[in-house]
N, C-alpha and C positions, 0 to 999 in steps of 0.2 A: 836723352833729352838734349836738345838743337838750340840751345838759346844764343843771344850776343857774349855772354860769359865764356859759354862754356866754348864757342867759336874760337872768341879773343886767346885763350889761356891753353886749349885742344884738353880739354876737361871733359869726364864725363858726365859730372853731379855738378847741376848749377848753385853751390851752397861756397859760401865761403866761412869758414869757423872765426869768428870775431877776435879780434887780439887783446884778450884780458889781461890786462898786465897784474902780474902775481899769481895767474894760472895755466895765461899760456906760454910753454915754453918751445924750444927746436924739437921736442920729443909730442906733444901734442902737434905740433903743425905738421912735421915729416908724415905722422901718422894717417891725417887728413888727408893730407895730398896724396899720400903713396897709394889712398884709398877710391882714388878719384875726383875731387875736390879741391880745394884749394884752401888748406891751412895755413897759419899766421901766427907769429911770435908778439905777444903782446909788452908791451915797453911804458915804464910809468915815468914819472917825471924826477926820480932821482935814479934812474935805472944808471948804472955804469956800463960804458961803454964796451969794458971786457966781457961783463956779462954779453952785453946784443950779441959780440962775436962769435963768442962761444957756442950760444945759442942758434946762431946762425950756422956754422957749423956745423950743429948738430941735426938741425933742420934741413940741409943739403944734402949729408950722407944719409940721413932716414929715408929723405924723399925720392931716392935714384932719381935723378933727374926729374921728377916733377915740378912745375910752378909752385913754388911759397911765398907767403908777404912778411913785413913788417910794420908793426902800428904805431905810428906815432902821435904825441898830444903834441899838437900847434900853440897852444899859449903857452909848453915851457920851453919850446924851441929857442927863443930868444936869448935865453940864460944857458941852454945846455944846446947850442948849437953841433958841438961834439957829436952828441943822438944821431942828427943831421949825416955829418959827417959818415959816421961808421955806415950808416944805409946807405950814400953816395958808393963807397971804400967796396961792402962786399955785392951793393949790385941783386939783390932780391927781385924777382919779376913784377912785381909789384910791391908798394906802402899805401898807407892808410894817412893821410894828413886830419884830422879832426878836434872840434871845439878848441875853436881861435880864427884868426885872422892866417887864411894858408897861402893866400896869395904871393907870400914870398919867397914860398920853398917848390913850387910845382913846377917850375918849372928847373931848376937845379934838377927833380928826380928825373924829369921828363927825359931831360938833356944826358944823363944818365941809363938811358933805356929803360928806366923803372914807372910801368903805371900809377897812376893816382887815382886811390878812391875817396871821397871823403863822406863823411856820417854827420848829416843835418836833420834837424828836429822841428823844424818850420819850412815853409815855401820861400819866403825869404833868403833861409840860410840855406837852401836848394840854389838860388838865380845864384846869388853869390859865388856859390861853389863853382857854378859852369861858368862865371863872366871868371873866374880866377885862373878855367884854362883845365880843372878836374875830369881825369877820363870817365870817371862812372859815379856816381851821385851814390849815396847809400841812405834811403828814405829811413831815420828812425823813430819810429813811437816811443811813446810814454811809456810802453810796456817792457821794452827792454831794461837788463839789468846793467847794473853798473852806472858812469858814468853820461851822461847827457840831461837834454831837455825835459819836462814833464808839463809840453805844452801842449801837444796834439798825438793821437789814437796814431797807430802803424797804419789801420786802412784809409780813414781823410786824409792822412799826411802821404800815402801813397800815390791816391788817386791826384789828389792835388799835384803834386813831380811830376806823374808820368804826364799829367794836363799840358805841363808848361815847358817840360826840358826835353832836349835832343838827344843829351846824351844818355848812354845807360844808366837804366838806375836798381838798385838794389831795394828789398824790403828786409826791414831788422824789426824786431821787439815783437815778443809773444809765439815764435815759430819755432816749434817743438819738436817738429814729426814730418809724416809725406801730406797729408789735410793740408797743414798752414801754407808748407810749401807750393801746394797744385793750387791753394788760392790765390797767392799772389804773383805767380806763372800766370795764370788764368786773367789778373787784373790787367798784365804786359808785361810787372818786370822782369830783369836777366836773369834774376835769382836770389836767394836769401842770402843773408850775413848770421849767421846762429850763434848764438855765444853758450847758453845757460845750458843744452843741451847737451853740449862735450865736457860740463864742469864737474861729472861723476865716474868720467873714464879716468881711466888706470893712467895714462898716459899726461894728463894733468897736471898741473903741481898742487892740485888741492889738499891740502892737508886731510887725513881721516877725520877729524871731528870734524870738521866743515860738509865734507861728503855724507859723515851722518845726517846732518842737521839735512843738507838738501835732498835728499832721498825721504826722511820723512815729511818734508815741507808739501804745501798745495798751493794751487794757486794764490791764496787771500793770503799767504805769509810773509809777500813782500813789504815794504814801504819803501818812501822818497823821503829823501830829505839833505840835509847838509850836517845833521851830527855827526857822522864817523868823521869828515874833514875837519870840520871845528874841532873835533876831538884830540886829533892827530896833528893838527895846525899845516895842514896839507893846503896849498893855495890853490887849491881850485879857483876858476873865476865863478860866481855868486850863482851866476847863472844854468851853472851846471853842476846840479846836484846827484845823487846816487841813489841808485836802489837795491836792496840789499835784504835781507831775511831780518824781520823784526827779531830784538831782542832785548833783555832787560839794560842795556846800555841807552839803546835807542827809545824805549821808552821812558830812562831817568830824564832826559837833556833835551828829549822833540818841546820843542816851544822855548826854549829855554838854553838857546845860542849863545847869546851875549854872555850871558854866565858863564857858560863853560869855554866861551872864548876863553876866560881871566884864573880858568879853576885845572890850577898846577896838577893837583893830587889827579883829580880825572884824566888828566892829559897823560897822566904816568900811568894809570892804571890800563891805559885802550895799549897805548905801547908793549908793556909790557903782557897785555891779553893777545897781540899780536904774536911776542915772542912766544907765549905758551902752547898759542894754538887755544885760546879758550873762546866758544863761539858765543856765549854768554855777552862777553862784551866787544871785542874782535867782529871788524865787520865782514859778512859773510855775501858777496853781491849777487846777485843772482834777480832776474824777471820775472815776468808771471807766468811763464812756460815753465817757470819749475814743477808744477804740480805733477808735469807729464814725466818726470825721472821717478823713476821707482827701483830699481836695478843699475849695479855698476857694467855699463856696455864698455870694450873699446869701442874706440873710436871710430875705426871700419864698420863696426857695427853700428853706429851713429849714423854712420853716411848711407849703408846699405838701407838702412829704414827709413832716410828722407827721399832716397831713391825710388822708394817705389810712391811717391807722385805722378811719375810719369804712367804708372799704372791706372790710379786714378784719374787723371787726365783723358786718358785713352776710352777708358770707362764711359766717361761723360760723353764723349764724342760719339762712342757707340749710341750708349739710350737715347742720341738726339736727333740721328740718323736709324735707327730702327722703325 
């Protein structure tokens, strides 16, 4: 498959694996990339910086020379410029600037030989992203897990990008397999950003009870919301909330913020479900492509299966030329 991605990067699989911070590590990304693709180290807002290294690292010697990225969140950059820093230091072929105001690190990576993608949740936060100087747009729906928007569907908010911007662009949220993938190839863009899909391989940091939980989950198990933050008193901005695997934490506290803004005992208790690994209360992030994990794949095995899109693809071209 021939897309601007996979041109940009000399890739073969136009997918890039999302940078989950708490799941992906240099050992998931090397994996990605070494596989054809272009895997990514995902980084949270109190990440230490030895960790990125390490990480990084680690990501380099898996990936024999492959392209890798690193994800970074834009609204804690300010306070943990450091983050910044150590991406500048080891030089990753690509980062992820997303949710905040990025206009004032794209070009630092730029200037660095390090691509810029960024992940917007409106058409809005699309123009912005390209007037800020971003080399590839990364269109994301609602339906994605983790972190973002839950303002607009992956395909209006697709169509709507590729309407208005020049630059590449990505589709994210809800893309499971080679289907989702050859659809949004098919709409124009360069290729998927996948997150939920790689969060049952081996290769992961997902804890076993989390990977139970997602391997039995379907589609309708996710929600959105802002409890696990409230929870954890994580400062997300308001506007970017999570989507994660329903469960008895998220159903005590959905509606019922303010409260447990102030409520000590719960705030101890997601913490310390954190340290146990208990998915009961611990949040578990994940979209609505989880239905489609049924089986622990590596991760090669991940990419080999979104790879044959191009099959599909091919396919269609046939019955329309027959």
């Amino acid at each position: 498959m021939i897309t601007a991605l996979t041109s940009m990067f000399g890739v073969d699989v136009p997918v890039v694996q999302a940078p989950m911070a708490g799941a992906a590590g240099g050992r998931l990304a090397a994996a990605v990339s070494a596989a054809g693709a272009l895997g990514m180290i995902g980084v949270g807002s109190s990440t230490p910086t030895e960790w990125i290294r390490e990480q990084e690292g680690v990501a380099r010697e898996g990936a024999a020379g492959r392209p890798f990225g690193i994800g970074l969140m834009a609204w804690a950059l300010d306070a943990r410029p450091d983050q910044l820093d150590v991406v500048l230091d080891t030089r990753p072929a690509f980062a992820s600037l997303s949710f905040g105001d990025v206009q004032p690190y794209v070009k630092p990576l730029q200037e660095a030989g390090i691509t810029v993608f960024s992940q917007v949740g409106t058409l809005d936060e699309a123009l912005d992203a390209e007037q800020a100087g971003v080399d590839i747009i990364v269109a994301r729906g609602a339906e994605a897990g983790g972190h973002g928007r839950d303002a607009v569907g992956t395909l209006p908010l697709l169509q709507q990008v590729l309407d208005r911007v020049r630059v590449p662009v990505l589709a994210a949220g809800g893309i499971s397999g080679p289907r989702g993938l050859a659809a949004v190839l098919a709409a124009g863009a360069a290729g998927a950003w996948v997150g939920t899909a790689f969060l049952a391989s081996p290769e992961s940091m997902t804890a076993d009870a989390g990977r139970e939980r997602l391997l039995a989950a379907s589609a309708t198990s996710t929600v959105y919301g802002r409890v696990f933050d409230v929870g954890q008193r994580t400062p997300w901005p308001e506007q970017f909330g999570g989507r994660a695997l329903r469960n008895a934490y998220f159903d005590r506290w959905v509606g019922h913020e303010a409260e447990l803004a102030v409520d000590e005992e719960a705030h101890r208790a997601v913490l310390e479900a954190r340290r146990v690994l208990d998915p009961e209360i611990a949040p578990v992030y994940a979209g609505q492509g989880v239905g489609a994990l049924t089986d622990v794949r590596p991760a090669a095995e991940v990419v080999a299966h979104l790879a044959r899109a191009d099959d599909l693809l091919r396919a269609l071209t046939v019955d329309r030329t027959a």
